[in-house]
C-alpha positions as CSV (number, residue, x, y, z in Angstrom):
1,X,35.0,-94.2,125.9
2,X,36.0,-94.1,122.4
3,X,33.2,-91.8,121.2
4,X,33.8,-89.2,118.6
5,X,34.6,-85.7,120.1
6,X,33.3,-83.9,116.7
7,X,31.2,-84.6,113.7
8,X,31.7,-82.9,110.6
9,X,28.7,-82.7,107.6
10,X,28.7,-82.7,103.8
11,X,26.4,-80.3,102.6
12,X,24.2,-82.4,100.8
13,X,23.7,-84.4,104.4
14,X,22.8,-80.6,106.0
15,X,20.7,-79.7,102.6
16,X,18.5,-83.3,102.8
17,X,17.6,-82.0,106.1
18,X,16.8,-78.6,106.0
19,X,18.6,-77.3,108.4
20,X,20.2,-78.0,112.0
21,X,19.5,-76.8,115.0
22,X,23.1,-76.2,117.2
23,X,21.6,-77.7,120.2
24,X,24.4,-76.8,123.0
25,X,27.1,-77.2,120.4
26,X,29.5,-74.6,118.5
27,X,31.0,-75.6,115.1
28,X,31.9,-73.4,111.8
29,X,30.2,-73.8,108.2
30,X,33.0,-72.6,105.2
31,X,32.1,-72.6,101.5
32,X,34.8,-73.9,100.0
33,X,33.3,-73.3,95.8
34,X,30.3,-71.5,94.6
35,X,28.0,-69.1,97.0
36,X,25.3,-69.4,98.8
37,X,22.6,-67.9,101.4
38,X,21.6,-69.3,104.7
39,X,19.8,-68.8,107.9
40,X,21.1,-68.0,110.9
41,X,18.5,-67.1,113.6
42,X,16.2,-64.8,112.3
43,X,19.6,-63.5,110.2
44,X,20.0,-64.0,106.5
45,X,23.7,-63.8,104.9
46,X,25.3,-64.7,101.1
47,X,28.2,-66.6,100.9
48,X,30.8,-66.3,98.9
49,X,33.8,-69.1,98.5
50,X,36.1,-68.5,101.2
51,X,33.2,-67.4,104.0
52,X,33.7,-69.1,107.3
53,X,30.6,-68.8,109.6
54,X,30.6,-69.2,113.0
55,X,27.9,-70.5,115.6
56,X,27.6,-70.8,119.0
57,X,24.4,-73.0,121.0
58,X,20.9,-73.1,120.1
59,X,21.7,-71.6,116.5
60,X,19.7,-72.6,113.7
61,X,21.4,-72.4,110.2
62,X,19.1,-73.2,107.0
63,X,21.0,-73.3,103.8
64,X,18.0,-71.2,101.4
65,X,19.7,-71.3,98.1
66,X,22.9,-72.3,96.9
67,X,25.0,-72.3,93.7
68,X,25.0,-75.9,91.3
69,X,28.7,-75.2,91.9
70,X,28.6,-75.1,95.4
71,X,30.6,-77.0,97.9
72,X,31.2,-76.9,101.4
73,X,30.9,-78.6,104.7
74,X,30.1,-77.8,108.6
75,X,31.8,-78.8,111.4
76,X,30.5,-79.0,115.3
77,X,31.6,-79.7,118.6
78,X,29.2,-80.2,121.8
79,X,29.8,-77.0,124.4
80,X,31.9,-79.2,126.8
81,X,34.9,-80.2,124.2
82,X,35.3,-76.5,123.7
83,X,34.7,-75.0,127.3
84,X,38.3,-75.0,128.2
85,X,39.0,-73.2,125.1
86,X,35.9,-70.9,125.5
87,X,37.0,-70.2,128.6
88,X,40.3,-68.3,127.5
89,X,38.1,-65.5,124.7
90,X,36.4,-62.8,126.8
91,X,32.6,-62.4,126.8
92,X,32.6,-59.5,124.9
93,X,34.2,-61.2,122.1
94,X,31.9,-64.0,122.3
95,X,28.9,-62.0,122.1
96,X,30.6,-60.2,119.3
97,X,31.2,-63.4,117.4
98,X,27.0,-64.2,118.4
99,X,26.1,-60.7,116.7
100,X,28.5,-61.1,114.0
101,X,28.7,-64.6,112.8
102,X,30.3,-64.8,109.1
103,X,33.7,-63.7,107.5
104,X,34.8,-63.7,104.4
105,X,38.6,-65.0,104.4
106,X,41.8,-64.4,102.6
107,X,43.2,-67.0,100.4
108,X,45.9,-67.5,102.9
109,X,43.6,-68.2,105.8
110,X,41.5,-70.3,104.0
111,X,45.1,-72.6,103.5
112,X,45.3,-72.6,107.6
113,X,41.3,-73.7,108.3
114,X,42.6,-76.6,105.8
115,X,45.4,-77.5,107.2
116,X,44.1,-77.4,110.7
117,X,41.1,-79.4,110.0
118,X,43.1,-81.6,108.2
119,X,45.5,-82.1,110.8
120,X,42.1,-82.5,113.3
121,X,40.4,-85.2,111.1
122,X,43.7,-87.5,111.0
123,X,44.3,-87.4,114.6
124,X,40.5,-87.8,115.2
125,X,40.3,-91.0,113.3
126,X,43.3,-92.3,114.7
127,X,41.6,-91.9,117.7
128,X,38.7,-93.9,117.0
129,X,40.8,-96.6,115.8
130,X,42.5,-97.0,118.5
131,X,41.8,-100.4,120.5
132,X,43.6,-100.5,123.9
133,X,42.0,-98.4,126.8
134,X,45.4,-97.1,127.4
135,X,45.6,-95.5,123.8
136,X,42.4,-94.5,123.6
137,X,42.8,-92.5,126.8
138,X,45.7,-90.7,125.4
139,X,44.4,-89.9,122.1
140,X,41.4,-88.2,123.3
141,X,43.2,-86.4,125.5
142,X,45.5,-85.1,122.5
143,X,42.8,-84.7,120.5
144,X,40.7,-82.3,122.7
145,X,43.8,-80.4,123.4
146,X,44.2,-79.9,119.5
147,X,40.6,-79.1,119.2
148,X,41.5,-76.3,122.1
149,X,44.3,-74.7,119.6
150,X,42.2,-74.9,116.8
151,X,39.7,-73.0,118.8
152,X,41.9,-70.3,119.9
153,X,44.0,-70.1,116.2
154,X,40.6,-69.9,114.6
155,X,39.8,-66.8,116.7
156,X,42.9,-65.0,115.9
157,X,41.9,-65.4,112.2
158,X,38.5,-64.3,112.7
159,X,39.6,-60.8,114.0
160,X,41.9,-60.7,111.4
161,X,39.5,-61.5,108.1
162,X,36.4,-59.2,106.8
163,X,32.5,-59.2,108.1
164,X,30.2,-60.4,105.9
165,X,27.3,-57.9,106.6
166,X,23.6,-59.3,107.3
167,X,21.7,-59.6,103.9
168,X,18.4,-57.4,103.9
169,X,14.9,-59.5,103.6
170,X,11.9,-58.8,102.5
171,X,8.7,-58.5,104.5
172,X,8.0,-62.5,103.4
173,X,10.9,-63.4,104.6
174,X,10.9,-62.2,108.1
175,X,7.5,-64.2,108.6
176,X,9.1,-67.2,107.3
177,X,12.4,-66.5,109.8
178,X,10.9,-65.4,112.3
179,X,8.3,-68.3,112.3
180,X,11.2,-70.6,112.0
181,X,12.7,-68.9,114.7
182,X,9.5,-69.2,117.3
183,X,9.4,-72.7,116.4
184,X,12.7,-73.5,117.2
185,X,11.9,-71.9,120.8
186,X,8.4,-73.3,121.8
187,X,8.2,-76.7,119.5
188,X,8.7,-78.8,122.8
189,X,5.6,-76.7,123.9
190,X,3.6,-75.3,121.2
191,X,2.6,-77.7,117.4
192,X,-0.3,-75.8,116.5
193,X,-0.3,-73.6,113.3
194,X,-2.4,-71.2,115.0
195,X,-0.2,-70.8,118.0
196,X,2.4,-69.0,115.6
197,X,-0.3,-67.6,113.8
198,X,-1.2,-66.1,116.9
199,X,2.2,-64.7,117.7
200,X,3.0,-62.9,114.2
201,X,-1.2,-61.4,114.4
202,X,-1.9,-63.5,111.2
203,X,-4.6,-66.2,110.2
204,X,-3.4,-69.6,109.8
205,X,-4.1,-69.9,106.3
206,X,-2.3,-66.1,105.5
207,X,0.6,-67.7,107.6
208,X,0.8,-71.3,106.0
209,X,0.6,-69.7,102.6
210,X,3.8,-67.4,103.2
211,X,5.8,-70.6,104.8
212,X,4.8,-72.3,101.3
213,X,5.4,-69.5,99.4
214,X,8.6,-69.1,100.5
215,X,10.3,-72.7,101.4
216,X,8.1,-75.4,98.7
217,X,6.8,-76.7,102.3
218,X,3.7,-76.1,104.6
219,X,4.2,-74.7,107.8
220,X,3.1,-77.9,109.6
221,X,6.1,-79.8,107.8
222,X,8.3,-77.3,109.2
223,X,7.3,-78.0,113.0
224,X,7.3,-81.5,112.6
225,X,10.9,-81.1,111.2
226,X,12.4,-78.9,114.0
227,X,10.3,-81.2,116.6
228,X,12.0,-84.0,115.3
229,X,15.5,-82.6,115.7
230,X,14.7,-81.3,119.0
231,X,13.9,-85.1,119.9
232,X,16.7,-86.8,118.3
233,X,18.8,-84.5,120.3
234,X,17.5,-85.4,123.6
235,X,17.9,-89.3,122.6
236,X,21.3,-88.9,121.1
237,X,22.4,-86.2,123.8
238,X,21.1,-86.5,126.6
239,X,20.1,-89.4,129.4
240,X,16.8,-89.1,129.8
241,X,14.4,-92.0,129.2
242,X,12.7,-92.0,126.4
243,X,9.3,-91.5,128.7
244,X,11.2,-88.2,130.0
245,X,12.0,-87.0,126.6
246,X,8.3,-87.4,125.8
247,X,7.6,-85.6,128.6
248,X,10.0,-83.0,127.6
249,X,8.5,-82.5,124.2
250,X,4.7,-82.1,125.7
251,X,3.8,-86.0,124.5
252,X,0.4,-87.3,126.4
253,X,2.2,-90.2,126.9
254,X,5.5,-92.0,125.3
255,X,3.4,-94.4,122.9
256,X,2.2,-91.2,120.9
257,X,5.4,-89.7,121.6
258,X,7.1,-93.2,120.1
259,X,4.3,-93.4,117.1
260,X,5.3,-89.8,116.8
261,X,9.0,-90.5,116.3
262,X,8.5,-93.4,114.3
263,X,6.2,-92.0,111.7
264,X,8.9,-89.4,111.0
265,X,12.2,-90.5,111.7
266,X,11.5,-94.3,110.3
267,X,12.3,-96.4,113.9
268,X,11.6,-96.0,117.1
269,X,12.9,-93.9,119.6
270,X,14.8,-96.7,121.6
271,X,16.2,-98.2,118.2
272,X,17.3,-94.5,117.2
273,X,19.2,-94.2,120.4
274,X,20.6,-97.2,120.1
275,X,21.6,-96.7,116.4
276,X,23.1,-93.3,118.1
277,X,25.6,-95.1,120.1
278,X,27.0,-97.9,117.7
């Protein structure tokens, strides 16, 4: 099957969203010009040009502010490309990594993340190009040996650059992360404004106010946003039916679930799915 094996995002793409959820995938995030701050977990950090940040599943990364000069780009893999090459870096160092997710590199490893994407993103499109079953076979079977390397080469740079340490926040904004942060964990379970209310020991309204406050949008906005990623994941991702994925996401049934979808994402669920595999 002649499906992509990575996806790569422009930051405007990442920005008109949001943010992402890492939904069983591990990628890195470099700025390439200008700075900026983002979100990882409950975990805030400021980029400078040359940072690399790396995520592993069920991450979510929020770009807060950035530069007018900024540029950069994130790139992600699902779990099972990588696992052969995950498979060779010892726990330790992958919880490591988890705790300590962003580096700041030297000019000279900045050159080798360049070079090595580039050399990915050639191979990978002559990949999809490729027409005969035979080819394709062979190219992906280059390709996710390559993506294995770059793996492994982009750990040896990582122990070999400078932490970027955790930026320190303000009591509004560890409501607003960790509200972000609950949502992203019970949104298949939980909508309700109070619910998170609840869990931080605040009145919706003093709760909604801070989300405002702090991100231009209500907090409601915010869980229909991460609800909608959660969904487009199961139809892109997985195989359940798009009843199942209702059922998933705590839908009384799939026509609210699909009026649901609709109303936010701008086509149905089946026609999103479908859109998905094209």
């Amino acid at each position: 099957m002649n499906d992509p094996l990575y996806k790569t995002y422009g930051i405007d793409e990442l920005y008109a969203n949001y943010g992402t959820i890492s939904l069983e995938k591990c990628g890195i995030a470099l700025c390439r010009r200008g700075n900026v701050d983002i979100l990882m977990n409950s975990r805030s950090y400021h980029i400078e040009k040359g940072g690399l940040c790396l995520y592993t599943p069920y991450t979510f990364i929020r770009i807060v502010r950035r530069s007018d000069d900024f540029d950069g780009y994130l790139m992600e893999a699902d779990l099972s490309v990588l696992a052969a090459g995950l498979s060779q870096i010892p726990v330790m160092d992958r919880l490591f990594i988890r705790n300590h997710p962003c580096i700041q590199l030297m000019p000279e490893q900045c050159r080798r993340v360049g070079q090595m994407t580039h050399i990915l993103d050639s191979r990978h499109e002559r990949m999809l190009q490729a027409t005969s079953s035979r080819s394709v076979r062979l190219l992906r079977s280059a390709m996710q040996n390559l993506l294995q390397a770059f793996l492994l080469e982009l750990m040896e740079i990582y122990f070999n650059a400078f932490p970027v340490e955790e930026s320190q926040q303000n009591r509004e904004e560890r409501i607003f992360n960790a509200f972000l942060m609950s949502v992203h964990r019970h949104c298949d379970k939980e909508r309700s404004v109070m619910f998170y209310a609840n869990e931080q020991h605040f009145s919706p309204n003093y709760l909604s106010a801070v989300i405002r406050a702090k991100s231009g949008r209500t907090a409601i906005q915010w869980i229909e946003t991460i609800t909608l990623i959660h969904a487009q994941h199961y139809l892109a991702s997985t195989e359940l039916s798009v009843k199942e994925v209702a059922e998933r996401l705590n839908f009384p049934d799939q026509s609210t679930f699909g009026r649901y979808f609709k109303r936010h994402c701008g086509m149905s669920p089946k026609m999103y799915r479908k859109s998905m595999g094209e």
